[in-house]
C-alpha positions in Angstrom: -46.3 -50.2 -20.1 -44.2 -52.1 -22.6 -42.0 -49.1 -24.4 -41.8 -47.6 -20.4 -40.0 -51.4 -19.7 -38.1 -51.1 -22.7 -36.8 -47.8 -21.8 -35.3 -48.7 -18.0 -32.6 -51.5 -19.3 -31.7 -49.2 -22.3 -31.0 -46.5 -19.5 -29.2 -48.8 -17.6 -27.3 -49.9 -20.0 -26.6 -46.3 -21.2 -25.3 -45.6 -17.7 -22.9 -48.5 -17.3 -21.7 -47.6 -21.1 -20.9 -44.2 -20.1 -19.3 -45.2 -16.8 -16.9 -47.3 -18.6 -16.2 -45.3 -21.3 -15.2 -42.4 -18.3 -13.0 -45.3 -17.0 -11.3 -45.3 -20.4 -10.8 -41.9 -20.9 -9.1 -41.6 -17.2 -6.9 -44.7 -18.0 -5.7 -42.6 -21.3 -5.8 -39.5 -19.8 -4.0 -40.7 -17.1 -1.0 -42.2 -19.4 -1.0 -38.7 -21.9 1.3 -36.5 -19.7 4.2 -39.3 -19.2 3.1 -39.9 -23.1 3.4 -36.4 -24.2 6.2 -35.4 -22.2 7.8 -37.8 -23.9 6.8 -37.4 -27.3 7.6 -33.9 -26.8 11.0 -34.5 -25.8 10.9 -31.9 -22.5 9.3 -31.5 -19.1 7.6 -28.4 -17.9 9.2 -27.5 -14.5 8.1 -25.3 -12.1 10.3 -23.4 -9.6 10.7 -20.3 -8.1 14.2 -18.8 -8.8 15.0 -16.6 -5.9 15.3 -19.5 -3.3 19.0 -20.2 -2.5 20.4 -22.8 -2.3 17.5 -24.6 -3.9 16.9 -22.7 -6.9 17.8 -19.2 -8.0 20.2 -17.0 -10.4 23.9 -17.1 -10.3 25.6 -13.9 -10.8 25.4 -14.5 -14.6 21.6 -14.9 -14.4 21.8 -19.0 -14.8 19.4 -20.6 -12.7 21.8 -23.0 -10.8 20.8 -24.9 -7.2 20.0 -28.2 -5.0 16.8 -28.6 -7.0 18.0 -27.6 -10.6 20.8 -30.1 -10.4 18.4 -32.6 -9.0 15.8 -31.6 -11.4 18.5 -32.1 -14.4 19.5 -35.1 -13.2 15.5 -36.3 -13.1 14.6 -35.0 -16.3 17.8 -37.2 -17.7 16.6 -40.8 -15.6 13.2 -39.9 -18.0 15.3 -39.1 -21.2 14.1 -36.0 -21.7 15.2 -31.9 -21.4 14.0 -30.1 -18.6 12.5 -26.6 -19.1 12.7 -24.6 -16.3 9.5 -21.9 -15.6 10.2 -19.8 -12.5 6.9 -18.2 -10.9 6.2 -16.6 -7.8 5.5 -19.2 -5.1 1.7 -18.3 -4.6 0.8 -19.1 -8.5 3.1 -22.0 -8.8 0.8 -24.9 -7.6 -2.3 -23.3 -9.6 0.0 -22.9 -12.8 0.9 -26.5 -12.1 -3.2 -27.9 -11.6 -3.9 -25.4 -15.2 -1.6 -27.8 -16.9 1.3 -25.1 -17.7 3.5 -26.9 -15.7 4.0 -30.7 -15.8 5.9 -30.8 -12.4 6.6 -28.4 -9.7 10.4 -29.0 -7.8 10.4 -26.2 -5.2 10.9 -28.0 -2.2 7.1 -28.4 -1.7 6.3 -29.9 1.3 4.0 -33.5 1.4 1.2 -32.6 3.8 -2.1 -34.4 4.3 -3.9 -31.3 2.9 -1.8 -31.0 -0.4 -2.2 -34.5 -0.8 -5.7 -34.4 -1.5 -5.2 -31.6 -4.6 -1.8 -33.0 -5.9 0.4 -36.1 -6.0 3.7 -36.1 -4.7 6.7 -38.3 -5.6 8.7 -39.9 -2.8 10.7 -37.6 -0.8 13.7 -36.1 -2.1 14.7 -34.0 1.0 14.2 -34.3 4.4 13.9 -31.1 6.6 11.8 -29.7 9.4 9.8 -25.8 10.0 12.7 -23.7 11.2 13.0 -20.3 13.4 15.2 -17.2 12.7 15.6 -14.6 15.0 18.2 -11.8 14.9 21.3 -12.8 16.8 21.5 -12.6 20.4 17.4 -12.8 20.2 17.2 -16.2 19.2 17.0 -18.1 22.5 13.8 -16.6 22.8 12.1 -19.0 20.9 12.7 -22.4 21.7 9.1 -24.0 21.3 6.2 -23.0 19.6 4.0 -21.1 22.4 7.5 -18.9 22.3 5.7 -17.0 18.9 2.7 -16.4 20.4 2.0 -12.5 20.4 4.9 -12.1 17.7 5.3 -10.7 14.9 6.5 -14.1 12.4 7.2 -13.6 8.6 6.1 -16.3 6.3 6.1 -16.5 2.6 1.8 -16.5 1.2 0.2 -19.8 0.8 3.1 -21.7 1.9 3.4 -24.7 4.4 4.8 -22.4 7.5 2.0 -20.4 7.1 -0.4 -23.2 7.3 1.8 -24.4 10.4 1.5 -21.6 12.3 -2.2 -20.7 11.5 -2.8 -24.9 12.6 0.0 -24.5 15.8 0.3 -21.2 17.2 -3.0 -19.0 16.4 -1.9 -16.1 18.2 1.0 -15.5 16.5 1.0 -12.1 14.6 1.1 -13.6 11.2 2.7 -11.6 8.5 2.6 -12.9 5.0 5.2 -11.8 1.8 5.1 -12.7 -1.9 9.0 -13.7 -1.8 11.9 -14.3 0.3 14.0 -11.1 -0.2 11.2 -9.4 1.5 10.7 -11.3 4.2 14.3 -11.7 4.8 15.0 -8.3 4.5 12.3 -7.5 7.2 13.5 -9.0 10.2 17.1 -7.9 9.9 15.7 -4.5 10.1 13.0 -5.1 12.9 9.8 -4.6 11.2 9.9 -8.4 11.9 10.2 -10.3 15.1 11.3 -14.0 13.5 10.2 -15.6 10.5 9.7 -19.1 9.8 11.2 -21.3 6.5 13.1 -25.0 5.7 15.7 -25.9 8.1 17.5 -26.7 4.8 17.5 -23.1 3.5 18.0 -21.4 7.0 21.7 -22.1 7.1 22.0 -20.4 3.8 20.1 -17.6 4.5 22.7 -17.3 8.1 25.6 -17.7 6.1 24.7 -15.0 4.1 23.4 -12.8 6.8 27.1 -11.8 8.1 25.9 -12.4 11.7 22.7 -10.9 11.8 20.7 -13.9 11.4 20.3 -16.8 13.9 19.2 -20.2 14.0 16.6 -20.6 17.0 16.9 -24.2 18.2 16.0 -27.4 16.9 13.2 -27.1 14.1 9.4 -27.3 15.2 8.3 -30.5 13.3 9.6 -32.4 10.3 8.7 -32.0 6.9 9.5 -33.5 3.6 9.4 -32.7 -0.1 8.4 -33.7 -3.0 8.1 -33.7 -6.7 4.1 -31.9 -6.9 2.4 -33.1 -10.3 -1.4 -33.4 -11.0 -3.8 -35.9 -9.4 -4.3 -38.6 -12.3 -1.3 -39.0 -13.8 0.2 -42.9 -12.0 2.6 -43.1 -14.7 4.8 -40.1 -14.7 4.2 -40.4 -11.1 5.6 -44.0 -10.9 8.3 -42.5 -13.7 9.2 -39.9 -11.1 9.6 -42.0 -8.5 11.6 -44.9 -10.4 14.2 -42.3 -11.2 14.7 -40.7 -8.0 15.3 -44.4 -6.4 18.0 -44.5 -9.7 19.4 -41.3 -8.3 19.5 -42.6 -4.8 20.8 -46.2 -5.2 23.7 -44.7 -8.3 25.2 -41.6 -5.8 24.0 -39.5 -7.5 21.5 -37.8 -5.1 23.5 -37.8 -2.5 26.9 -36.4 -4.5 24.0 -33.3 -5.3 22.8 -32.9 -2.2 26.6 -33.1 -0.5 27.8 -30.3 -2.8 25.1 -28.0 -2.1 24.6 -29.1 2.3 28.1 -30.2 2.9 25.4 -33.5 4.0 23.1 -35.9 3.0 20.2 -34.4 3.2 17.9 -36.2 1.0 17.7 -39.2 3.3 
């Protein structure tokens, strides 16, 4: 009886040891990213490339954009040099949770179901889910129920597919890797709309020479943020300190007002 007492408190113990101990090691782990960013002078982010006018190649190859100026402009508040990794959109957030990526900035929207994967910075843009149609066909769609039956282009794994899978379940969903794609689909018909960021639609209309449309007033808000891994409070409060520096200096709204002709960040 005696050694089978002696055992339980020992065991006890041994738990409440180990739970602290975990405790520790999430404290520290939670510190190393801000800490090794830091230390290593840089900060791994993630983007696309191909998604003007956030983020994509100038005619001399140079990634330029909203979010690489922003993204700069962050990676400066931290005192540190941002190294830019673009990546297709559907291997960007797991690149991100592997660790090859500190940060993502790719205008990735804060939803209840990211949130419970990732952590998110305040918002650094403000938008909504937004319909394109070919001109002349856009006042077709002027609420949601108005996709049902057709055939919507959406970029894999991203918020508008989620939307649209969550809103309007008899839409004819059709998913792309990119963009270009996607884009290029419903200007020839294969496509009846596709759905994107309100931000990006007026680019993409611009630079459609009148074959692209805007369809109305966007479907529902949205807003992005910076995406880093869950566990990490102090590059998140980091992140967050410096785009309230941004915001209160001009400086984010200067960005955003070259890129928008508006404050969209607000």
């Amino acid at each position: 009886m005696q050694p089978s007492l002696l055992r339980r408190p020992l065991t006890a113990l041994g738990l409440g040891l180990a739970f602290v101990v975990s405790l520790s090691l999430q404290a520290v782990q939670a510190a190393d990213l801000l800490d090794q960013i830091k230390q290593k002078g840089e900060i791994k982010i993630g983007l696309e490339g191909t998604y003007p006018p956030f983020n994509y190649q100038d005619e001399n190859g140079k990634l330029t954009g909203f979010e690489v100026e922003f993204a700069e402009a962050v990676a400066k508040e931290l005192g540190v040099k941002p190294v830019f990794q673009p990546s297709k959109w559907d291997g960007i957030l797991a690149a991100l949770e592997t660790g090859r990526l500190d940060v993502v900035v790719n205008q990735v929207t804060i939803s209840e179901e990211r949130k419970k994967k990732y952590d998110f910075s305040t918002p650094y843009t403000v938008s909504g889910v937004q319909v394109l149609a070919r001109t002349g066909e856009e006042g077709q769609y002027k609420k949601p129920e108005d996709l049902a039956g057709k055939k919507v282009g959406v970029v894999l794994g991203t918020n508008y597919e989620q939307w649209l899978k969550d809103n309007v379940p008899q839409a004819d969903i059709r998913t792309y890797d990119d963009d270009a794609s996607r884009n290029q689909d419903v200007r020839v018909g294969r496509l009846d709309v596709i759905l994107g960021d309100r931000l990006a639609a007026f680019e993409l209309v611009d630079k459609s020479r009148g074959k692209l449309a805007v369809a109305g007033a966007p479907f529902a808000p949205q807003a992005a943020g910076i995406a880093l891994r869950k566990g990490n409070p102090e590059l998140q409060a980091a992140l967050d300190k410096a785009i309230a520096d941004l915001r209160a200096n001009g400086t984010l709204k200067a960005i955003s007002e070259k890129w928008f002709k508006a404050d969209v960040t607000q």
